[in-house]
C-alpha positions in Angstrom: -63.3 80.5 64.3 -66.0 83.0 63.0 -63.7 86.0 64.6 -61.0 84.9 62.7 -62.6 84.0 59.4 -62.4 86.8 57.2 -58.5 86.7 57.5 -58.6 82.9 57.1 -60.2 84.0 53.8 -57.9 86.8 52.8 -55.0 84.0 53.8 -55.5 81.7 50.8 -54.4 83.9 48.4 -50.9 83.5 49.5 -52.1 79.6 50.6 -49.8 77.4 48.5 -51.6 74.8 46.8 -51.1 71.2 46.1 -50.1 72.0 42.8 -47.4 74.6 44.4 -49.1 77.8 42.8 -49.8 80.7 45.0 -53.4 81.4 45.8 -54.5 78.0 45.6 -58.2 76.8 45.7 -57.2 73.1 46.3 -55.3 73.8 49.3 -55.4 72.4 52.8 -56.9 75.6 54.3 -59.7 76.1 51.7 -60.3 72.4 52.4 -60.3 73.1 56.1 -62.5 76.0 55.9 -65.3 74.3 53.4 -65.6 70.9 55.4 -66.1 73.5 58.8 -68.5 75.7 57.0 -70.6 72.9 55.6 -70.9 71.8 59.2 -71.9 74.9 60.5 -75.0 77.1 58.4 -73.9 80.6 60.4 -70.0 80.2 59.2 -70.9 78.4 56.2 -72.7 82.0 55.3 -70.0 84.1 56.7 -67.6 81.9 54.1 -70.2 82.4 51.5 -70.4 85.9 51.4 -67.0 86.6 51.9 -65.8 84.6 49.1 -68.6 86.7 47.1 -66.7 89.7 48.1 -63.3 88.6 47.9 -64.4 87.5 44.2 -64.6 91.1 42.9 -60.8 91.5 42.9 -60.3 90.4 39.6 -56.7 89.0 40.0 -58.2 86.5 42.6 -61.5 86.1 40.8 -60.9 82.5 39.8 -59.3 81.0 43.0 -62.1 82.6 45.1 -65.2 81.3 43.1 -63.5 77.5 42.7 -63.7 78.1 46.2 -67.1 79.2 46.5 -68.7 76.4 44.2 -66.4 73.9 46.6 -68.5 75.2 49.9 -71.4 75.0 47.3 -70.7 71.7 46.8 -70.1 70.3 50.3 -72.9 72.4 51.8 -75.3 70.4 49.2 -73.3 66.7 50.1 -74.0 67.3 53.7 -77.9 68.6 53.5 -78.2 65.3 51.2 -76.5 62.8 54.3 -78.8 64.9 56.5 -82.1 64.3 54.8 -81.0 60.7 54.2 -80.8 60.5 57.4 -83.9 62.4 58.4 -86.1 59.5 56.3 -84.4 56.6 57.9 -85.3 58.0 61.4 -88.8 58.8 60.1 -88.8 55.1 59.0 -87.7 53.9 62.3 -90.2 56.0 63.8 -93.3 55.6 61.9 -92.4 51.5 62.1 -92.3 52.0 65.8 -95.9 53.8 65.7 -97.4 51.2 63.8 -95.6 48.3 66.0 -97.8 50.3 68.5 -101.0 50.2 67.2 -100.8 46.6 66.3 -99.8 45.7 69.7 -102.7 48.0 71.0 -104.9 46.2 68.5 -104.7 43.4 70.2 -105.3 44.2 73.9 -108.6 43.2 75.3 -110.9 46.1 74.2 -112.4 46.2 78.3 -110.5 48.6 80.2 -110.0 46.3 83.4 -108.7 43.5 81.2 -106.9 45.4 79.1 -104.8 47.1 82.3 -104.4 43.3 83.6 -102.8 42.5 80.4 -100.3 45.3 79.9 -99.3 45.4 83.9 -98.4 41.2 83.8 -95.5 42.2 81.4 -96.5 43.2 78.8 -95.7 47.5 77.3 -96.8 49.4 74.4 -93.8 51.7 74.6 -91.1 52.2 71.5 -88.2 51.3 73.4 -89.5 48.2 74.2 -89.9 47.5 70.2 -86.4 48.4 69.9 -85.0 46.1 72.2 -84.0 48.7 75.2 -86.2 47.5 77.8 -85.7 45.5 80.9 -88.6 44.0 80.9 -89.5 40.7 79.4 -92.6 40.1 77.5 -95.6 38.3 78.8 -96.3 35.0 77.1 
């Protein structure tokens, strides 16, 4: 898509909107190429900067910058899901580590009965916390 974007870009000027104006900034292409280029950081800067450039034409100055701030918009919409995201994971994980170290806490502190322990069923490993093992827990 990057090979083709710059024409993509030149193409919404005759783009007809939703409204049915010429050069529209609402229209199924600009949508198109925002929701890709929020997706992707290398063509979401391509896009950027040749929106910029496109912008100096003064006759297409408004259509191009309500595009611009769109991609502005859903770049910032997507790095906010992301980083939600990121947290919960970091949640998931740091309740995993201290699962862990509870579990740990409470193996025998001597090393020969601590490995009796863990190898009659027993495993300190995060996928067991989540549910994903196949082996049952010692009792």
């Amino acid at each position: 898509m990057q090979l083709y974007l710059l024409q993509l870009v030149q193409t919404l000027k005759f783009e007809g909107s939703r409204s049915g104006e010429r050069g529209g900034s609402d229209s199924a292409l600009a949508a198109f190429l925002t929701k890709r280029a929020a997706a992707n950081p290398i063509l979401g800067n391509y896009l950027l900067w040749y929106l910029i450039v496109e912008a100096d034409d003064p006759k297409w100055n408004d259509m191009y910058t309500k595009v611009k701030n769109r991609l502005i918009e859903e770049i910032v919409s997507v790095r906010i899901v992301r980083r939600r995201e990121r947290a919960r994971q970091k949640r998931a994980s740091n309740g995993c580590h201290l699962w862990t170290k509870s579990y740990c806490a409470r193996l025998p502190s001597n090393p020969t009965a601590r490995a009796a322990t863990m190898s009659s069923g027993g495993s300190a490993t995060c996928s067991t916390a989540l549910g994903r093992s196949t082996k049952s827990w010692a009792t």
